[in-house]
N, C-alpha and C positions, 0 to 999 in steps of 0.2 A: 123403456128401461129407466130404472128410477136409480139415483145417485141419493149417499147420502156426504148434505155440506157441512164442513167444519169453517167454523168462521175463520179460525188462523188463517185456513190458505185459501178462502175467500178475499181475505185484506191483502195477502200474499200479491195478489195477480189482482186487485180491485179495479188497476183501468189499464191491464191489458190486452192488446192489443195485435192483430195481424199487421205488422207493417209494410212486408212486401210480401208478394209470391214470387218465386223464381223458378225456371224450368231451362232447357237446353234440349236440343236434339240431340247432343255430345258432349261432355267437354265442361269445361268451363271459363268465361263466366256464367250463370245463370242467368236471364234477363228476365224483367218482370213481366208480368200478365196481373190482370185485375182478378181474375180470379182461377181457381180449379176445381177439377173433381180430384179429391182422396179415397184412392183405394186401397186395396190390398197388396200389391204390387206399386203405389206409389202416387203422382200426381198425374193426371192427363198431361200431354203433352210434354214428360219428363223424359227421356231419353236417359237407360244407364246399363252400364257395364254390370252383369252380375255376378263378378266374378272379384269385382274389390266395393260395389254401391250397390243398393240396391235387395231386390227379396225381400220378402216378409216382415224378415227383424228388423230391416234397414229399409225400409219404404219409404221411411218420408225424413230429410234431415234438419234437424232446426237448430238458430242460432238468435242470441238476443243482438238487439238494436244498443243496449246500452254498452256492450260490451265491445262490436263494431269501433263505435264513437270512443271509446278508450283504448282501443288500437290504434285507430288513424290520430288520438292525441299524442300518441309515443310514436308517431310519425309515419306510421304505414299505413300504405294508398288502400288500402278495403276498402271496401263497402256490401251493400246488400247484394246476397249474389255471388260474388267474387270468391269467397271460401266455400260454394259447390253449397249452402246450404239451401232448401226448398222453402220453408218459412222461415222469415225474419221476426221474431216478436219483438213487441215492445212493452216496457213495462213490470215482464215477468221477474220477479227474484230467481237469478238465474242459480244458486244454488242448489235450489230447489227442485231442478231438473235433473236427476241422479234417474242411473235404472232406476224401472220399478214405479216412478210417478206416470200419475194417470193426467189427460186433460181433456179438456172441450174446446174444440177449435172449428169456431163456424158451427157447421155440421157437424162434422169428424170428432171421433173419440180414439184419442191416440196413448198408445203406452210405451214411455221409454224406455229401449233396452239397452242401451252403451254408449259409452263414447266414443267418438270415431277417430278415428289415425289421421292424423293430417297426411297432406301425400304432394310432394314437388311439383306436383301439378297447379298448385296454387302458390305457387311460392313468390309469381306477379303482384300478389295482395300485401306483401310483406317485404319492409325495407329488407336490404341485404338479400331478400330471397329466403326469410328466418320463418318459414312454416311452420315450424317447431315449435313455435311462440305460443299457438292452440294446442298445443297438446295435454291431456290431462295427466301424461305422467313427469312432463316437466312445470306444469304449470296451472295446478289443480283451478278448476273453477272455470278455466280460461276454452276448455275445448267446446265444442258442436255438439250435440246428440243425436242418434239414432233413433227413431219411434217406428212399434209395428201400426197399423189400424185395427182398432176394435171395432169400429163404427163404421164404415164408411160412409162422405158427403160432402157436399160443398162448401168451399173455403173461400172466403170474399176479403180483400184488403180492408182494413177495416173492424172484421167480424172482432168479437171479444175470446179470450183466451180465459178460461177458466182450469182451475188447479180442481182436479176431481179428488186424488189423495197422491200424499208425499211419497218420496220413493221408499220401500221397505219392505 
């Protein structure tokens, strides 16, 4: 399969980054593994309810590192993991993860479909209990993503994250 690169969103995500994987038999927190298989239905070893996570359009959930680290600076205990996401990147201009953007992770070739609904389940990750704080209708920019797989493949801590194309 051949890609075509725009340099914009080559510089975008230039040293991009897998920075954790996270999985669960249930639940959350996620705890890390050095790596996974990406499928169709999600990460090996992921455990999920398909009836609020999970399925096709919701197979694999991702969340930036930098973003994390600006959470836990306005003083809530996150971390990787902790908000149910399955990839941590690092690196990425998280804006630029709207529906619709394509990428290369590891192996895996993922497309994002939406935003996800925070859900009280995680509400341990956030002073007060303020889950709310990722949501992207109270706080555009701030929430998790959803991605289906195009590709499936091996995802390693580590691996490089490339921007295929913008959301659109």
């Amino acid at each position: 399969m051949a890609y075509a690169f725009s340099p914009r969103y080559l510089l975008a995500v230039a040293s991009a980054v897998v920075s954790s994987i996270n999985v669960s038999r249930g639940g959350v927190p996620k705890l890390p593994v050095p790596e996974a298989k990406v499928g169709a239905q999600g990460l090996s070893g992921d455990l999920q309810r398909w009836r609020h996570h999970g399925g096709p359009t919701r197979a694999v959930c991702l969340y930036g590192l930098e973003r994390i680290e600006s959470l836990r600076g306005e003083g809530h205990p996150i971390a990787p993991g902790c908000a149910g996401e399955n990839l941590t990147l690092s690196g990425v201009e998280w804006d630029l993860l709207a529906p619709g953007a394509e990428l290369r992770i590891g192996e895996a070739h993922l497309r994002v479909t939406s935003y996800t609904e925070p859900c009280s389940k995680i509400a341990g990750c956030f002073r007060g209990g303020d889950f709310e704080r990722i949501s992207q209708d109270l706080h555009p920019g701030w929430s998790r993503v959803y991605a289906s797989v195009v590709a499936p493949g091996l995802v390693r801590v580590g691996d490089p994250v490339v921007l295929l194309s913008p959301a659109g």
